[in-house]
N, C-alpha and C positions, 0 to 999 in steps of 0.2 A: 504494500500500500504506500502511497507518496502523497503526501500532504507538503501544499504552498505554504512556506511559512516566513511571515510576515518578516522575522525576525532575519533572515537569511537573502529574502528577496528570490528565493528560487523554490521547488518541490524539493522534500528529503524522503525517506524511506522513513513511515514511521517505527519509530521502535518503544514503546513505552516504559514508561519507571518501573512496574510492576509486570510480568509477564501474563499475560492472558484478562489483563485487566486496564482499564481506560479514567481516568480522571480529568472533568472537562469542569470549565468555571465561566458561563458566560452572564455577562455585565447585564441584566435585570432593569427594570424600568426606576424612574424616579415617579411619586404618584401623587403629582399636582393636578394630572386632570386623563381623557381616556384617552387610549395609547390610537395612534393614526397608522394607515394603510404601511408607511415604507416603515415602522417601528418592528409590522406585524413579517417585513422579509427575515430579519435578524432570528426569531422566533421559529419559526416554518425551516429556516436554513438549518439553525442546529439542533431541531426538533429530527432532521431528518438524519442528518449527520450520527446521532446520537441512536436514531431506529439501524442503521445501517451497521453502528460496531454492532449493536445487540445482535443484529442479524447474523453477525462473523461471530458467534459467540465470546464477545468479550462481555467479563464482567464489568458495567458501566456507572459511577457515580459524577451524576447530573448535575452539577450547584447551581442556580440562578437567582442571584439575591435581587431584596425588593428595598430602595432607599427612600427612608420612609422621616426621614429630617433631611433638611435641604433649602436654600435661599429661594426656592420658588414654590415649596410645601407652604412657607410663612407669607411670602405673596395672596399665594392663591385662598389662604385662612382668612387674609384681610380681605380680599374680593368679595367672599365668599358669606359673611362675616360669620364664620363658624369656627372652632378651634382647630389644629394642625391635628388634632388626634381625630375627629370628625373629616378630615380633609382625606388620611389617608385610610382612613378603614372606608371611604364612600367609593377611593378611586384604587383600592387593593381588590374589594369586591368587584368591580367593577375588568378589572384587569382579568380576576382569576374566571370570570363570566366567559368573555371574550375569548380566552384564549381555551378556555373547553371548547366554545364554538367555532373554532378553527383545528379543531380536533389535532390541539397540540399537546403531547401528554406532560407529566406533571413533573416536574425535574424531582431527584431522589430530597433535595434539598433546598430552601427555599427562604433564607435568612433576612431577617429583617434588621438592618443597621441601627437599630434601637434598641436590639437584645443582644450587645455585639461593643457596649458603651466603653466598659469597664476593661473588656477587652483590648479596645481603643486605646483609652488613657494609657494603659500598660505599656504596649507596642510601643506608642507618641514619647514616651520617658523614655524607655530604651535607647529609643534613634537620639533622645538629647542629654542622655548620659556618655554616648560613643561619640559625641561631638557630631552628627549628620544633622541634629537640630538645634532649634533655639527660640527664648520665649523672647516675645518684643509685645508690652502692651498688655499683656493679657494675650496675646495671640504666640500661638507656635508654629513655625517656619522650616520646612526643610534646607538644609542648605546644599544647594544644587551643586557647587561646584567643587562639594564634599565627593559625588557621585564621579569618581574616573569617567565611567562609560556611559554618562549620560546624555541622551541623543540617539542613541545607537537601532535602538526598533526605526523609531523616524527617520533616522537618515540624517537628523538636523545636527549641528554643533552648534556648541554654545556663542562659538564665538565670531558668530555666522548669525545668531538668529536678533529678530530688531524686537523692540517694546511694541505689542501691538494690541490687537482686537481679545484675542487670547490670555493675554500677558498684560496683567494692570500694576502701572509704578504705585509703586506706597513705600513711603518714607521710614515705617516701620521697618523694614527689608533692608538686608545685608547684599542686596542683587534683586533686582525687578525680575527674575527669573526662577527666586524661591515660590515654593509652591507652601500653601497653610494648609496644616495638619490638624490644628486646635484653634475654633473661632470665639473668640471670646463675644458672649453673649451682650445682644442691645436688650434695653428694658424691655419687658411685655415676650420676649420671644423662650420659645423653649428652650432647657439649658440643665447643664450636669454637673454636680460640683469634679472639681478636678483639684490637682497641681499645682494650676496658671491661675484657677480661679471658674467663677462660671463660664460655660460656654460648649463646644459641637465639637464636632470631629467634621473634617474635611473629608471633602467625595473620593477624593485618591486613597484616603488614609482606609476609608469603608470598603472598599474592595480587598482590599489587598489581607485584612486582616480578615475577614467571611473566608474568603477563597482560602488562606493559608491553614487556618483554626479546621478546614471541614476535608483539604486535600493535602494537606502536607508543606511542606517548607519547597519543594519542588513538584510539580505534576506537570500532564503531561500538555492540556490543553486549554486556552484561554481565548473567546472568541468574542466580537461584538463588532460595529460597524466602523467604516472606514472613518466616522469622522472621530472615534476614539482613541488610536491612535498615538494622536498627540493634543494635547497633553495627557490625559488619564492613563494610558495602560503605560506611557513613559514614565510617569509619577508614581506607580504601581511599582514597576519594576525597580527603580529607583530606592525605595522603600523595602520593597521584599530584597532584593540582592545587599542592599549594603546591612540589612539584619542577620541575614545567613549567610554572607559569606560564595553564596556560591549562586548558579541558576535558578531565575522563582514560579518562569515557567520553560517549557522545551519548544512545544509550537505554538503561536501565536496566528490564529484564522479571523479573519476579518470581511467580512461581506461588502459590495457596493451596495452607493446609493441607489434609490428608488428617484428618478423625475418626470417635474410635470415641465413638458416641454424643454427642454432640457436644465430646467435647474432643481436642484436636490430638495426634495418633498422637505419642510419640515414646519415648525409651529411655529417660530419665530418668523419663518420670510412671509405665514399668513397663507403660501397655496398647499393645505394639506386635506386629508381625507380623513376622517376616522373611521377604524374598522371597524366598528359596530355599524357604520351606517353602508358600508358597504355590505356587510355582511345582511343586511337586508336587503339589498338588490340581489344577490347572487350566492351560491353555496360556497363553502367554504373549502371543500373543493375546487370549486372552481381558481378561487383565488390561489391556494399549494401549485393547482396548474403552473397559473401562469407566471407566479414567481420560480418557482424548476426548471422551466422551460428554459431558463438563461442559467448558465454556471452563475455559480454566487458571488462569483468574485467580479465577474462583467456588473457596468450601470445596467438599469432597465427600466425603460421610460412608460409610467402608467398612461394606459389607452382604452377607454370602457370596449372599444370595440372589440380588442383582443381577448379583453374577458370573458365580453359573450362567447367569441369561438372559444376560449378555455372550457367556459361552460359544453358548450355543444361537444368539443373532444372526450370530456367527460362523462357527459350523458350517455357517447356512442360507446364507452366502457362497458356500460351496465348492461344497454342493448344489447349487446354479445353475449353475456351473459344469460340474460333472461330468454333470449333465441333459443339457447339449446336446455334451457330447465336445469340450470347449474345447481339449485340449493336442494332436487329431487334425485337426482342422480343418485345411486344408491351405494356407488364406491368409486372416487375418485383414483383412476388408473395411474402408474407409475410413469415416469419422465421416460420418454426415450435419448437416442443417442443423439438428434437434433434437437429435442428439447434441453434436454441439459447441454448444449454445447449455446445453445441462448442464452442460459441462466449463468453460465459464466461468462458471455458478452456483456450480462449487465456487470458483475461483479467485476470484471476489467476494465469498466469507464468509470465507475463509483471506487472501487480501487487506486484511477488516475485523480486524484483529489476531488473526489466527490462529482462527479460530471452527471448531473443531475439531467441536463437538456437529453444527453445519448442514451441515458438511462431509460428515461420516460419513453424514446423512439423505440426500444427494444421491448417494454410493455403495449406500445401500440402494434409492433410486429408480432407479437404473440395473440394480439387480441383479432389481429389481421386471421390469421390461421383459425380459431375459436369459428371466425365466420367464414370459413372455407368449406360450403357444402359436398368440396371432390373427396371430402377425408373422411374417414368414419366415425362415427359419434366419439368412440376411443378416445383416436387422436385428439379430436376437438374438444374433449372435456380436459384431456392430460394440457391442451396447452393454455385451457381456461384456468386449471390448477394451478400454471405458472403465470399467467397473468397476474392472477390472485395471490400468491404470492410474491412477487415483484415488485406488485403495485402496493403492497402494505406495506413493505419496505420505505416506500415513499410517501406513507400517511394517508393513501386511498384506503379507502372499502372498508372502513368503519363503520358496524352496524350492520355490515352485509345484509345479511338474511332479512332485517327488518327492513332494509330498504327496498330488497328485489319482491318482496312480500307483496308489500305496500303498492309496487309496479304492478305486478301479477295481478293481487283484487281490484284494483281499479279498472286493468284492462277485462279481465271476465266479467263485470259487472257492466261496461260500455262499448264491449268487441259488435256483440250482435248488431245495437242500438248502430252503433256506427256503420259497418257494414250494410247497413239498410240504406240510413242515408247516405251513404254513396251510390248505392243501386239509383235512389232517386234521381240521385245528382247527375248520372248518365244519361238514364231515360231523359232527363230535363237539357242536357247537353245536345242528344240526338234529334231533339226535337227545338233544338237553338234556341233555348229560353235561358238565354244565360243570366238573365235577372233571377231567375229560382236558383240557377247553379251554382252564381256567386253567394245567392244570400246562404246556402247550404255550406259552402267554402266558410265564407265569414264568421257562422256562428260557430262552426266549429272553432276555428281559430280562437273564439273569446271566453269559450271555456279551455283554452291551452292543448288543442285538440288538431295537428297540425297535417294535411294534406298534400300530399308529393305525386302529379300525374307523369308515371315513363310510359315506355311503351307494351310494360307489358300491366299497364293499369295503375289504379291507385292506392299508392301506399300512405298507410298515415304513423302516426307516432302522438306519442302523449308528452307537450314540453315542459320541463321544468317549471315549477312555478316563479 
């Protein structure tokens, strides 16, 4: 297996800390308000990443912390005018809602930066007992240029990089380019006694002590989005490496951004989405589609129209399916020597760091065969098996059986009724009354009841709601 890693700039073989076992940490929401469409690729990305070691039999622990104090927790309190502890248990529910209905499973762990405090402060002393910190104010400071190799994930040098957008001067500061560890508390706002005094922990300082406290002092895997990078997973490492001494993580995965038209989705520039409201136009499938559909590491620009066709690729999954009476079948037959030579095509593109788009091509070629009526039922079920397989790899076919059900009684209960009114709709065609023919077309269409005339007649299908 070869994982891009961030850290390197190039794929390595992975090899993990632990032999037949995986330890991943990836960066968790902050919960001022509900999480938007490009938040939901980050999610989906290592939701699958994570089905995929399980798939290779690796033993897998999951971290995904949830930062639950923060300078935009105490904003949105005041907005709001409800207290930070009412803010985030409204937008953690809220989160944990969402992200079942995108049928992303539950990481093994899920720590919240406010049961994690005291752990904090501990950490925060250490770094300013060995000289990497220091208190100015009531506030406490990494000191950056304590840090040899600092820069080194980004790319940047210190002595290279300008005061900017990122990077705010304070007078406090030994260097415009220390990062705070311990914020010392304004009136009114939440606060923990400490050391320094009242005050928080800084967002670098919370990752890095969750992640360490639940995977060790090195693991294998730390993932979140490109714009993380720098500063947080550099302030991270910074942190973690000058405490131990040695490596704090091995690979380092980071996804691209999501845009609208070509600039990066987010809540600050004002063009975003949120996934809830998407998730009410479209399944939630749909959406895994069409985020897959692009390696994770390429941008990919949101387009409702491509969603829909995610949707329709989707829906043409299940049809395969339900064609040949997948969930009655009474013993699903063994792989043959082209089927298993597919099933290691996929595991050779998901292999090449996770190649998600060629993955999904080789679940549509299998689904391709399923509706090959030159084959025999056999065939066609063993390589609905490996559809079925394949594709829950990549977070499909959740719920199966309830959902080909659900297909099934609906169609029995409206096969005939329809069939009829197509017979009418011909006789009314043959007789050029296309005023009856249409109106019969159209209603169906507005109970999601969809009509396809070829040549050899007409076929309908039942759309998606």
């Amino acid at each position: 297996m070869k994982i891009y890693n961030t850290m390197t700039r190039k794929k390595e073989e992975f090899i993990p800390v632990e032999p037949g076992k995986v330890k991943m940490y990836d960066c968790g929401p902050t919960v001022y308000n509900y999480f938007h469409i490009g938040n939901a690729r980050n999610l989906l990305v290592f939701d699958v990443i994570r089905r995929y070691f399980e798939f290779q039999d690796f033993q897998v622990t999951y971290v995904q912390n949830i930062t639950d104090i923060d300078d935009k927790i105490i904003a949105q309190s005041i907005a709001e005018g409800i207290s930070t502890e009412d803010v985030t248990a409204k937008y953690i529910s809220a989160f944990l809602e969402d992200m079942d209905k995108l049928d992303i499973k539950k990481p093994d762990f899920q720590p919240l930066a406010t049961q994690y405090i005291e752990k904090m402060i501990a950490f925060i002393q250490s770094l300013e007992d060995m000289g990497a910190a220091y208190e100015s104010a009531g506030d406490v400071y990494f000191a950056v240029e304590k840090f040899e190799n600092y820069g080194k994930l980004s790319g940047r040098k210190l002595k290279d990089l300008k005061v900017g957008a990122r990077i705010e001067e304070n007078e406090q500061k030994n260097s415009p380019f220390d990062f705070t560890l311990w914020k010392n508390a304004k009136p009114g706002e939440p606060a923990w006694q400490s050391p320094w005094g009242k005050g928080r922990p800084g967002w670098h300082t919370e990752c890095v002590v969750m992640s360490r406290d639940l995977l060790g002092d090195t693991f294998d895997i730390h993932g979140g989005g490109n714009d993380l990078v720098f500063p947080h997973h550099e302030n991270e490492i910074a942190q973690g490496e000058s405490i131990a001494g040695h490596p704090y993580v091995n690979y380092w995965l980071h996804n691209g951004f999501l845009n609208i038209e070509g600039e990066k989705m987010s809540k600050s520039a004002g063009n975003f989405f949120l996934a809830r409201d998407i998730l009410q136009k479209y399944s939630a499938e749909a959406i895994r589609y069409f985020f897959l559909s692009k390696h994770y590491r390429s941008p990919i620009d949101f387009n409702e129209e491509i969603i829909i066709q995610s949707q329709a690729a989707v829906k043409n999954l299940y049809h395969s399916l339900k064609d040949i009476d997948y969930l009655n079948f009474s013993e699903l037959p063994q792989y043959s020597a082209l089927q298993m030579e597919l099933r290691q095509q996929f595991i050779n593109v998901m292999d090449d760091d996770f190649n998600t788009a060629r993955a999904l091509a080789i679940v549509f070629e299998a689904a391709k065969e399923v509706r090959n009526k030159n084959l025999v039922i056999s065939e066609r079920m063993a390589y609905a098996r490996l559809m079925v397989e394949l594709g829950e790899v990549l977070g499909f076919f959740r719920n199966l059986k309830e959902k080909l059900t659900d297909v099934d009684n609906f169609s029995a209960k409206t096969a005939s009724l329809v069939e009829m009114l197509i017979s009418y709709r011909q006789e009314f065609k043959k007789d050029k009354n296309w005023q009856w023919a249409d109106r019969i077309r159209n209603d169906l269409a507005a109970i999601k009841i969809k009509l396809k005339d070829t040549p050899q007649g007409t076929e309908w299908e039942i759309e998606d709601e």
